[in-house]
N, C-alpha and C positions, 0 to 999 in steps of 0.2 A: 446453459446460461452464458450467455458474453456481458463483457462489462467495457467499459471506456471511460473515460478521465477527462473531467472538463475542469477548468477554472470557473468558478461563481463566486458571488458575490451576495449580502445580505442587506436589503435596504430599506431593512426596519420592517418592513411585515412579512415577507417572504424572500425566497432564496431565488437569486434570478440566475443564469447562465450566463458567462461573458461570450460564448460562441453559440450560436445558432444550431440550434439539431431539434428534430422531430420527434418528439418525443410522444406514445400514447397514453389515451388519459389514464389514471391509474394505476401506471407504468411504478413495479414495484425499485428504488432506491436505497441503496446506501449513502449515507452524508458523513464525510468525515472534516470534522472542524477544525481548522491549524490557524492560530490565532498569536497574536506577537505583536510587538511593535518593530523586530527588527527581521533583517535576514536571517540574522543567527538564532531568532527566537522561533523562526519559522520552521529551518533544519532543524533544531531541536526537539519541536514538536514531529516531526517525521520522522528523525530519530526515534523518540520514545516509541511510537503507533507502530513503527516497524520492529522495534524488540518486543513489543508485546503480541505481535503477531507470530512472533518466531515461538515466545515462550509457550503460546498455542498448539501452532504445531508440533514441534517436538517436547514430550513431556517427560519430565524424572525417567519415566520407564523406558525413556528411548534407548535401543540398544545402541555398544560402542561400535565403531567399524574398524575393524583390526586392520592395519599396515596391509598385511596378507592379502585382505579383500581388495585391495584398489588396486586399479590395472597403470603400469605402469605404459606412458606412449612411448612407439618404438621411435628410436634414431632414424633422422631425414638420410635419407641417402643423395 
């Protein structure tokens, strides 16, 4: 599955694309809505979608990673 990111727009009866692409019919989507009156209500709204994205992926159960497991990078010489 690949995915890309366009800007859209909704203009009262359906959701249009601001950029051009070929899409086929039937073509299965995800729509994510970020709505605001400002910039900061926009970040915000991307903020929350992306912590709740995370809180998805890793769950209570996720194990800890101990100091021990990471690799430290060697000095440039």
């Amino acid at each position: 599955m690949s995915a890309i990111t366009f800007k859209a727009h909704y203009d009262g009866k359906r959701i249009c694309l601001d950029e051009p692409y070929k899409l086929q019919r039937d073509s299965k989507l995800i729509v994510t809505v970020v709505s605001g009156d400002s910039l900061e209500d926009e970040r915000q709204a991307w903020l929350a979608a992306s912590q709740a994205g995370l809180a998805r992926a890793y769950g209570e159960d996720e194990p800890d990673y101990f100091h021990a497991a990471l690799r430290e990078t060697p000095p440039n010489k």
